[in-house]
N, C-alpha and C positions, 0 to 999 in steps of 0.2 A: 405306277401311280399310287397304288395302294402301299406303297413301301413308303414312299416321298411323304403320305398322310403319316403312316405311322410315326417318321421323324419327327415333323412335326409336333404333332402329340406329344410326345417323349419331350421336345424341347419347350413346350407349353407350359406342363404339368410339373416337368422341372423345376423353373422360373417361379411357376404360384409356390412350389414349397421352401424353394430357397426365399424368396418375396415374405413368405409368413414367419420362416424362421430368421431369417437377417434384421427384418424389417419390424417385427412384431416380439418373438418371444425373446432376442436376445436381448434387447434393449426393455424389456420388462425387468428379466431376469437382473440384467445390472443397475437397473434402478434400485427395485428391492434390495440388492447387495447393500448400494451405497447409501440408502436413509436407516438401514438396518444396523449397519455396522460403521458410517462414517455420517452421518446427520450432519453436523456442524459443516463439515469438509462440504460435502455435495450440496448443501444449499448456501453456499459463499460466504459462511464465516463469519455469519453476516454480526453488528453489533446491536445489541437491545436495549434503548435507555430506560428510566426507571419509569417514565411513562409507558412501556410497552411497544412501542415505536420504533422501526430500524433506524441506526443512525448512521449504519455505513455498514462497511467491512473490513476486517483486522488485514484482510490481503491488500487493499487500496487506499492510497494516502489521499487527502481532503484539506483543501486549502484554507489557512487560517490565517488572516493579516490584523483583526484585534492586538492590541498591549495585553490583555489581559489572557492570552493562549497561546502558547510553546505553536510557532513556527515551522511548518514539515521543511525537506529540503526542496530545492527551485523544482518545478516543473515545464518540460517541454513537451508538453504531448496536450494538441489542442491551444484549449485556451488555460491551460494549465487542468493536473489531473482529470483531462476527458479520455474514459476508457474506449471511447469509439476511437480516436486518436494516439494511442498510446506509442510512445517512439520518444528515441532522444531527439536532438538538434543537428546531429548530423556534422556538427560542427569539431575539425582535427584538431589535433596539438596544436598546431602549427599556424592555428587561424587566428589573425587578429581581432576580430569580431570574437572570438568565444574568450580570447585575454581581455578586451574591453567590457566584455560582459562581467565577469568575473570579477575584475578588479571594482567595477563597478558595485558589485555587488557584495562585496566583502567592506567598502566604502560606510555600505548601509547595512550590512549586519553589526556594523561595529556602532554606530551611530544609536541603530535602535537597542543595544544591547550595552552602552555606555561604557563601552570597552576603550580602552586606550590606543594609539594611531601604531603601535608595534603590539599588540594581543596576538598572536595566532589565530587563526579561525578555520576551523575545521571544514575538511575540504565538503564535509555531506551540505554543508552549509550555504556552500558559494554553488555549488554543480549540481545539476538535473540527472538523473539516474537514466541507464539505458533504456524504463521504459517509462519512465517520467509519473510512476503510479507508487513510487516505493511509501509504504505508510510507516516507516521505522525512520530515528535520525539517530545520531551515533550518543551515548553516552554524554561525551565532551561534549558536545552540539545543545545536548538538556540543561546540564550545570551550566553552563554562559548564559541562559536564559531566563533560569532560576528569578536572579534578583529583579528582572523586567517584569517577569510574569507574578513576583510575591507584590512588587510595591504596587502594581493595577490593579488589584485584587485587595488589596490590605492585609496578607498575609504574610504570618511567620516565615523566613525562607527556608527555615528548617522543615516545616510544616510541607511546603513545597517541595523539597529535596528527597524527603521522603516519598512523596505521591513517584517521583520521579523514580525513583528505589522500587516501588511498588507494582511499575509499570514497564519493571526493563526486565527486556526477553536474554534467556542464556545466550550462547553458542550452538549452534544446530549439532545433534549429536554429539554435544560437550567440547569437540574439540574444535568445530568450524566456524570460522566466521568472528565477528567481534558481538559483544553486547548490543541490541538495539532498544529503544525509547518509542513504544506505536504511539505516536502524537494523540490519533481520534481518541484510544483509550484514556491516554496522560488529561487529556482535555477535558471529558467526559469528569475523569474523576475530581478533578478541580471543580467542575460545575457542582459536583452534587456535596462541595463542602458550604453550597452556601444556599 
């Protein structure tokens, strides 16, 4: 019997030090890491406008249907950009419902962006992202915008083209991936030319 306590014990006393150190000091330890050495990172990237104010986050795209502010690409996650809901549509090649959509919607990118009935329209354009939160649209996607977003505004589209220039991110690592446009940023800095 007294062998069976001793176990015990041993398995008690265990438990409380693994409990303090799993539970308590490593998750300190990597806090302090992360505000120490990655601040930005660990508190969600978050954006500050010139009130002081968060106004989003450079990781999470925010839905803008105004004339007068560059359009992220479609969302399918929620009621659009809801991060508790994040997911594409679920919807394959192959489905007529995501061709209807699509055409659909290329229909009305062209319409609101005064593009001609043969323009191209860039696919970030017409399709929702695997998690329907992406806050970057493509280069192309910016410039076809351009002239919508300068004449609702009453600005230069040069003036414009440039904010656009100002707010497109590289290649990750120089070589991956294409250029992207963070809309919240591009948007943010339009507002504060007026």
């Amino acid at each position: 019997m007294k062998e069976f306590f001793s176990h015990i014990r041993g398995a008690v006393v265990s438990t409380l030090v693994l409990a303090v150190v799993c539970c308590g000091l490593y998750p300190l330890i990597v806090f302090g890491i992360s505000q120490t050495l990655f601040r930005d990172k660990a508190n969600g990237s978050l954006i500050i406008g010139a009130d002081g104010g968060v106004r989003g986050s450079k990781l999470l795209g925010q839905a803008f249907s105004d004339p007068k502010y560059f359009h992220p690409r479609p969302s399918a996650a929620g009621n659009g950009y809801d991060a508790a809901s994040s997911g594409g549509s679920n919807l394959g090649p192959t489905s007529q419902k995501l061709k209807d959509i699509i055409q659909d919607r290329i229909t009305a990118y062209r319409v609101e962006n005064g593009l001609s009935e043969t323009e191209p329209v860039p696919a970030d354009a017409v399709t929702a992202s695997g998690s329907g939160l992406d806050p970057e649209i493509s280069l192309r996607n910016a410039e076809l915008q351009v002239p919508r977003v300068a004449k609702a505004r009453a600005l230069n589209e040069d003036k414009v083209r440039e904010l656009v220039q100002q707010n497109t991110g590289g290649r990750d690592l120089g070589i991956f991936g294409d250029p992207g446009v963070n809309v919240l940023q591009l948007n943010l800095a339009l507002d504060q030319q007026h």
